[in-house]
C-alpha positions as semicolon CSV with decimal commas, in nm:
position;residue;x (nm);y (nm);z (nm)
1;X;0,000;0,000;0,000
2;X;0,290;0,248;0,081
3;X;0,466;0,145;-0,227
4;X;0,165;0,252;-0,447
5;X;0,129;0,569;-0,231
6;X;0,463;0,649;-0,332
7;X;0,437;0,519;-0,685
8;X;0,112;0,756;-0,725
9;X;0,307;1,091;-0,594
10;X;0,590;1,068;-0,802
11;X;0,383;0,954;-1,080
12;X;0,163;1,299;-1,052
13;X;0,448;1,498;-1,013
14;X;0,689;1,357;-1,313
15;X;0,347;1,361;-1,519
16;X;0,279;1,757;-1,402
17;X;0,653;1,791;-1,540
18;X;0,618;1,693;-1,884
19;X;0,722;2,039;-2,060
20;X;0,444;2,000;-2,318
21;X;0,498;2,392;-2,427
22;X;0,853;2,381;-2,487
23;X;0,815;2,107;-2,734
24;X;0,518;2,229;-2,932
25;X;0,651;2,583;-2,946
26;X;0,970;2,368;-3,104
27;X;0,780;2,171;-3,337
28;X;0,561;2,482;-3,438
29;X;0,879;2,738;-3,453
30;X;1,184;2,585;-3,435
31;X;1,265;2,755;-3,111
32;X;1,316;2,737;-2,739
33;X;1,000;2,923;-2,551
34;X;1,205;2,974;-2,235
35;X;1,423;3,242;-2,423
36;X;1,090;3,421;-2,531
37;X;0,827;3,621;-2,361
38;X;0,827;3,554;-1,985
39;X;1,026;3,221;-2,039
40;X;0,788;3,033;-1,905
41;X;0,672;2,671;-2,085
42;X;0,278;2,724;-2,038
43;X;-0,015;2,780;-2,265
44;X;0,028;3,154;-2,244
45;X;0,388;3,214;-2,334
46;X;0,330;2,919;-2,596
47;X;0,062;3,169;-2,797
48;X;0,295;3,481;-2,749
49;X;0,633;3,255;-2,886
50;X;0,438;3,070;-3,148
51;X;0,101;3,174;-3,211
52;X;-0,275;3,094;-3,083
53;X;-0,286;2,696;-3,185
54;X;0,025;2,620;-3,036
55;X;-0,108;2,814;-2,706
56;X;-0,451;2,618;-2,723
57;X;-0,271;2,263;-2,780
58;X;0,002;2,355;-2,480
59;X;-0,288;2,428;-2,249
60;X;-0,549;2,146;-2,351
61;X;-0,200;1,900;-2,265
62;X;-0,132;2,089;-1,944
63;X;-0,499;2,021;-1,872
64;X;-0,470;1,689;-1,953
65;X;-0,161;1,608;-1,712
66;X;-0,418;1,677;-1,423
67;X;-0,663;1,459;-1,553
68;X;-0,420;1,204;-1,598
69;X;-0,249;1,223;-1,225
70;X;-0,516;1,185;-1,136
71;X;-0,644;0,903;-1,293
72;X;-0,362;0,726;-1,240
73;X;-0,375;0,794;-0,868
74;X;-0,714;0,656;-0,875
75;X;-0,593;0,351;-1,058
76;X;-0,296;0,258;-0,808
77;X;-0,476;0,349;-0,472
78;X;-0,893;0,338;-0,537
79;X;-1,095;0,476;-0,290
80;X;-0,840;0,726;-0,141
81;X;-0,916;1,082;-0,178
82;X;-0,628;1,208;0,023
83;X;-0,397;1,060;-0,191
84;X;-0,593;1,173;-0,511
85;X;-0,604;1,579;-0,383
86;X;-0,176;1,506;-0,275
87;X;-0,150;1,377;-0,646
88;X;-0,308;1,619;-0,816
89;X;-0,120;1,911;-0,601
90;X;0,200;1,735;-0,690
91;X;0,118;1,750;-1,040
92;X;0,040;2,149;-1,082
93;X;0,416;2,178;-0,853
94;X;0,560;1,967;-1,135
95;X;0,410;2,187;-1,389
96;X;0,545;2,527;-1,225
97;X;0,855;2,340;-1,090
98;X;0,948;2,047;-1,414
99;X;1,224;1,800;-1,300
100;X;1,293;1,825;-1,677
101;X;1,387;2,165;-1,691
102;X;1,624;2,197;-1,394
103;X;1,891;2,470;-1,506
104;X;2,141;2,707;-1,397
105;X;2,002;3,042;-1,351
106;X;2,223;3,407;-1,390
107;X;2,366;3,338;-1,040
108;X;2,492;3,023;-1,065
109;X;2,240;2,849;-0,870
110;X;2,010;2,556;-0,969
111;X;1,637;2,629;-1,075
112;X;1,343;2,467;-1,171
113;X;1,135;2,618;-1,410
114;X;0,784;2,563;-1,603
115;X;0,449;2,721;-1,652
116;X;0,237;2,899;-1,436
117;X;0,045;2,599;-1,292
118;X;-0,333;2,723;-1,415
119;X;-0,404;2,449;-1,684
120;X;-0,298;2,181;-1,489
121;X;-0,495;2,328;-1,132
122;X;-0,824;2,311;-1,414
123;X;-0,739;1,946;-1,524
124;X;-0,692;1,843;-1,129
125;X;-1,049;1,996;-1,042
126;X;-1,175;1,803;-1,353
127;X;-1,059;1,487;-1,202
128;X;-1,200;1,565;-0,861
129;X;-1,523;1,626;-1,009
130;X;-1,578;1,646;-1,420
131;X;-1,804;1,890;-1,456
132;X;-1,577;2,172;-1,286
133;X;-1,496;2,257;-1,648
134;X;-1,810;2,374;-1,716
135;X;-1,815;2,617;-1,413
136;X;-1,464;2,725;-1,426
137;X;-1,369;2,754;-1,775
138;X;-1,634;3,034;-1,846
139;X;-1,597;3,216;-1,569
140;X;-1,192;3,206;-1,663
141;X;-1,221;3,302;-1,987
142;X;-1,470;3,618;-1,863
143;X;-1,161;3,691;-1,658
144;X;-0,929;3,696;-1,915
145;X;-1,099;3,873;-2,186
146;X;-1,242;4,153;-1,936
147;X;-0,961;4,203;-1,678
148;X;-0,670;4,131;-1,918
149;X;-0,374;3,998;-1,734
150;X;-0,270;3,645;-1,797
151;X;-0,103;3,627;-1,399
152;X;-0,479;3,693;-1,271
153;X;-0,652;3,490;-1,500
154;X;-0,430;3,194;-1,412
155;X;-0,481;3,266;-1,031
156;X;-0,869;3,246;-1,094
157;X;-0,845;2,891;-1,191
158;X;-0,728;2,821;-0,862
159;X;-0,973;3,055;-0,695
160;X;-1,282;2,954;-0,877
161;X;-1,150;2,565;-0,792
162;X;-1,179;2,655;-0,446
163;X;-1,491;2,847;-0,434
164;X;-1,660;2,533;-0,635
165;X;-1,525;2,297;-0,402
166;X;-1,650;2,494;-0,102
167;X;-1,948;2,538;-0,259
168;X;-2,010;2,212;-0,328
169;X;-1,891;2,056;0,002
170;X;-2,158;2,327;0,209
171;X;-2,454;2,163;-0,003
172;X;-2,308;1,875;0,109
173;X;-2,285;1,707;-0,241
174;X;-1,891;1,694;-0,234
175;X;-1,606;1,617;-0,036
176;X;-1,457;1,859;0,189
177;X;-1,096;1,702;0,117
178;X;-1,102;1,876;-0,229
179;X;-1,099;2,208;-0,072
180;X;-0,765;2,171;0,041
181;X;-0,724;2,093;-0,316
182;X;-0,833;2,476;-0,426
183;X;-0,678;2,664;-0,122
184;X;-0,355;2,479;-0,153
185;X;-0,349;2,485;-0,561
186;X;-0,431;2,877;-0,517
187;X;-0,116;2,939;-0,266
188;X;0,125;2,717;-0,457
189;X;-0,016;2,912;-0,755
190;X;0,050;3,268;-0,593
191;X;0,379;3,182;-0,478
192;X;0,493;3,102;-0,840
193;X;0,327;3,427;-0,990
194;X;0,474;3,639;-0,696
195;X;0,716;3,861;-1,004
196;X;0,421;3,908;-1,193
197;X;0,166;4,040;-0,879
198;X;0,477;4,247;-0,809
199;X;0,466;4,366;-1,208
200;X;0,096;4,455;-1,163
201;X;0,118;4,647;-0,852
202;X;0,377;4,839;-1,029
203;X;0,162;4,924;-1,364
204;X;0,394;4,706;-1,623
205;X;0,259;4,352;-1,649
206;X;0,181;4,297;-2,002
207;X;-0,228;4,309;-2,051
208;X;-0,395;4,069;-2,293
209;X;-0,812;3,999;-2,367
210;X;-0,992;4,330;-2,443
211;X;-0,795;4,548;-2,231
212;X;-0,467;4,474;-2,462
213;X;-0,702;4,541;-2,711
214;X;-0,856;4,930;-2,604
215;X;-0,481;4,975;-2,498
216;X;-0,371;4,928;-2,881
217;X;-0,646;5,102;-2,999
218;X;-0,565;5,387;-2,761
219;X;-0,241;5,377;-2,890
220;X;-0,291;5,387;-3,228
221;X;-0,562;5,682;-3,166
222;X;-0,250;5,881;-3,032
223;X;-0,037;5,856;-3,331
C-alpha cells in the first residue's frame, strides 16, 4: 500500500513535469520558448512565442496532465481521496517546478522552471469532479478577456476551484478534502506568480483579452 502511495506521488508529479509547451513551441517554430516572452513553458507564453494553436494545444496538454495524475492515482490506490487531492497538487508543482527543466540560472544556482500551474490546477479539479470545467472555464475566460492579465486569470483557476469545491462541500454534495485541493493549488499558484503580482502592482505587467485590445487602440488613436 505504501509502495503505491509512493508510486502515485511521483507519478503525478513527473506527469505535471512533462514540458508540453517547450516542445510544441519547437515543433511549431523551431525555437526554445524559455528564451521568449516571460520564459515560461505554459499555454500563455506558448501563444505569445508561437502563435494561438500552439497556445490552445500547450494548455489542452497541461490540462490533460491533471486529468491524468489523477487518474492514475485513482488507478494505483482506489478509494483514497487524500492521496488523489496530494497527487493532483503534486502535479500542478511539477508543472510550475518540471524535473525536466532543472537549469542554472544568472547566479549560478540551480532552478526549476515551467508554466504557471493554471491548466494543470483546471485538469486536477476536472478529475476531482468532471463537470468543474463547465463552471470554471467560463468564468476564466470572462476573466481573461475583461480584466486582461494572464497572472490573474491563471490565479482564478485556482480561486474559482476553491470556491466550487466549497461550494459544493456546504450543499453537502462533495467532499470537503477537495478544498484543500483549491486553497492549496491557489497558494502554490500565488507563490509562483509572486514577479508578476509584483509587475501589476507596479503598472507594467503585459495586458492581454480586451484590455490589450482598447490599450492598442488607444495607442494607435495617439499617433
Amino acid at each position: 500500500m505504501a509502495l503505491m502511495v509512493i508510486l502515485a506521488f511521483i507519478s503525478a508529479y513527473l506527469i505535471g513535469s512533462i514540458p508540453v509547451g517547450v516542445f510544441i513551441v519547437r515543433i511549431f517554430t523551431g525555437k526554445d520558448v524559455r528564451l521568449m516572452g516571460s520564459g515560461r513553458s505554459g499555454g500563455t507564453n506558448a501563444m505569445r512565442a508561437a502563435g494561438f494553436l500552439a497556445g490552445l494545444l500547450t494548455a489542452a496538454f497541461d490540462v490533460g496532465k491533471g486529468i491524468l495524475a489523477g487518474y492514475l492515482a485513482g488507478v494505483l490506490v482506489p478509494g483514497n481521496i487524500w492521496v488523489k487531492v496530494i497527487s493532483l497538487i503534486l502535479a500542478v508543482i511539477g508543472q510550475i517546478y518540471s524535473i525536466f527543466l532543472l537549469e542554472r540560472n544568472e547566479s549560478g544556482k540551480m532552478t526549476l522552471r515551467g508554466g504557471a500551474g493554471g491548466s494543470t490546477t483546471l485538469g486536477g479539479a476536472i478529475s476531482l469532479w468532471p463537470m468543474s470545467w463547465a463552471i470554471i472555464l467560463p468564468l476564466v475566460v470572462l476573466v481573461y478577456i475583461l480584466i486582461g492579465y494572464a497572472s490573474v486569470t491563471t490565479i482564478s483557476i485556482a480561486l474559482f476551484s476553491l470556491i466550487l469545491f466549497i461550494s459544493r462541500a456546504v450543499a453537502g454534495i462533495g467532499p470537503w478534502e477537495f478544498i484543500a485541493y483549491g486553497l492549496l493549488t491557489l497558494l502554490i499558484v500565488l507563490i509562483a506568480l509572486k514577479p508578476n503580482l509584483q509587475r501589476l502592482r507596479e503598472g507594467t505587467a503585459r495586458s492581454v483579452g480586451l484590455r490589450a485590445y482598447l490599450q492598442k487602440k488607444s495607442e494607435e488613436s495617439r499617433k
